[in-house]
C-alpha positions in Angstrom: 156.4 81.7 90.1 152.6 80.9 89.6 151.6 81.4 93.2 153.3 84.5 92.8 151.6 85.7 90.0 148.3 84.3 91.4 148.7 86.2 94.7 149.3 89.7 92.6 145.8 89.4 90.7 143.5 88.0 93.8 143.0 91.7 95.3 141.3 92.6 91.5 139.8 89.2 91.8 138.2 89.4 95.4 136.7 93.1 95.1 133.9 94.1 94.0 134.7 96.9 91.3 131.6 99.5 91.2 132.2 99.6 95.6 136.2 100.4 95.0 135.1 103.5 92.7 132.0 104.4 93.9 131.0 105.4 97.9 128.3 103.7 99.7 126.1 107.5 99.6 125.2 109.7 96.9 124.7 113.0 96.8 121.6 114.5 95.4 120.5 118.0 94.7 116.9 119.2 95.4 115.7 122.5 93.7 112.6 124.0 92.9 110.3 126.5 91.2 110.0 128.8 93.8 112.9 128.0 95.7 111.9 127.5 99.5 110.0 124.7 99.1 109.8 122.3 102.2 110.8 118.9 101.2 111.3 115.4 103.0 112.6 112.5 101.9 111.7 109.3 103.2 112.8 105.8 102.5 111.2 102.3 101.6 110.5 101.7 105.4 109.0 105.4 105.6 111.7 106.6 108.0 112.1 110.4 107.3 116.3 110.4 106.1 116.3 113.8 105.0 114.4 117.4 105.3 115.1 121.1 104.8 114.5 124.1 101.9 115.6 123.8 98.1 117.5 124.1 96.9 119.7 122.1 99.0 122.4 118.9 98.5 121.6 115.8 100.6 123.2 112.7 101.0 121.7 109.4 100.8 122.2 105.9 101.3 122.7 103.5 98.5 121.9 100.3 100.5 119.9 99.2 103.5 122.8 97.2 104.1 120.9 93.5 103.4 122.3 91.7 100.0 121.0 93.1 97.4 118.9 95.7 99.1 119.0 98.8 96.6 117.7 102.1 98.8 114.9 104.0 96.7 113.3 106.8 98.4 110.2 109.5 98.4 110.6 113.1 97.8 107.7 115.2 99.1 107.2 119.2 98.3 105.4 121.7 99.8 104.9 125.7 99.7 102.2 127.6 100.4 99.7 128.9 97.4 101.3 125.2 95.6 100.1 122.0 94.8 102.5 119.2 96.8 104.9 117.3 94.4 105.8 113.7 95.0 108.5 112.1 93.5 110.4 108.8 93.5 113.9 108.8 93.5 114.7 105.5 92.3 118.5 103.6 91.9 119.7 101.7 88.9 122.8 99.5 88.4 126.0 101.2 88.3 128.1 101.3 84.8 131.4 100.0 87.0 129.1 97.5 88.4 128.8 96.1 85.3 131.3 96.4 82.9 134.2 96.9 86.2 133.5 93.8 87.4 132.9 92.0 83.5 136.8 93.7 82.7 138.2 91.8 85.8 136.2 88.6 85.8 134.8 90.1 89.2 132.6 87.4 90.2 132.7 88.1 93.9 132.4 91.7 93.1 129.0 90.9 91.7 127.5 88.5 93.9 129.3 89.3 97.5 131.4 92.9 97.8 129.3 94.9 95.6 125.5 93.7 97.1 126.7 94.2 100.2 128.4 97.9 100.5 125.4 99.6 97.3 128.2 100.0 95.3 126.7 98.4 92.6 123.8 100.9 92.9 123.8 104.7 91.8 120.7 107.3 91.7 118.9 107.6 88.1 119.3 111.4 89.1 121.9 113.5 90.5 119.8 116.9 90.5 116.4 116.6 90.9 114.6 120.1 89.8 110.6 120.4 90.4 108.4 123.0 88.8 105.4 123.5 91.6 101.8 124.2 90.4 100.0 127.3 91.5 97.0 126.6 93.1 93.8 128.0 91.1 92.7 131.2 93.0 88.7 130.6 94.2 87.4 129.6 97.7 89.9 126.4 98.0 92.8 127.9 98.1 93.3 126.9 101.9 93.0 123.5 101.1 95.7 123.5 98.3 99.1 122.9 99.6 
C-alpha cells in the first residue's frame, strides 16, 4: 500500500511546478507614443529575435535553453523627428516557481525541470509602452533619430 501511495505523489514530486503552468515564451506588447515606431529586439548574444511597428505582440523566449540561463533582451525605438529609446526587458523569478514548487516539496522542480524549460522565469513586464521625445527643431534635426 505504501509503494502505491508513493507512486501516486512522484509525478508532483518529479515536476517542476512554475514549467507545468507556465509556457517556455511569453508574450509581450510593444506600444508607443506615436504609434509606428520601428522597434527591434535583440537578446543577450545580440541576435536580432524580434522586429516590426508598435504597437505590436511578440513572443519571446524565457530561456536560452542552458541551466539556469534566464533570457533578458534589448528593445530599441526609432521614428523619424524622435529621439531613439532603449530599453531592457529584463525576467524575474516566477510566483509558481517559488511558492509551486515550496507547496509540493518540489525540489527537482527547482533545481532540474524548472532551469531547464524558463519556467521558473517570467518578464517583469507584459506591456511595455514608450513615450518618444521630439527632437528640438534647429539645424540638428537630421541627426536626431
Amino acid at each position: 500500500m505504501k509503494n502505491i501511495i508513493f507512486l501516486l505523489f512522484l509525478p508532483l514530486v518529479l515536476t517542476g511546478c512554475a514549467t507545468i503552468v507556465n509556457s517556455n515564451n511569453e508574450l509581450v506588447y510593444i506600444d508607443s507614443t506615436p504609434a509606428d515606431a520601428h522597434f527591434v529586439i535583440t537578446d543577450g548574444k545580440g541576435l536580432v529575435v524580434a522586429s516590426g511597428k508598435t504597437p505590436q505582440t511578440v513572443t519571446l523566449k524565457k530561456s536560452d535553453g542552458s541551466y539556469f540561463g534566464k533570457q533578458d533582451y534589448m528593445l530599441m525605438l526609432r521614428q523619424q523627428g524622435y529621439y531613439s529609446a532603449n530599453i531592457l526587458l529584463e525576467h524575474g523569478l516566477s510566483r509558481w516557481y517559488t511558492f509551486g514548487n515550496l507547496i509540493f516539496f518540489g525540489v527537482p522542480g527547482w533545481l532540474v525541470v524548472d532551469p531547464f524549460f524558463g519556467g521558473m522565469y517570467t518578464l517583469k513586464e507584459e506591456r511595455v509602452h514608450v513615450d518618444m521625445r521630439p527632437c528640438a527643431p534647429g539645424p540638428y534635426t537630421s541627426m536626431c533619430s
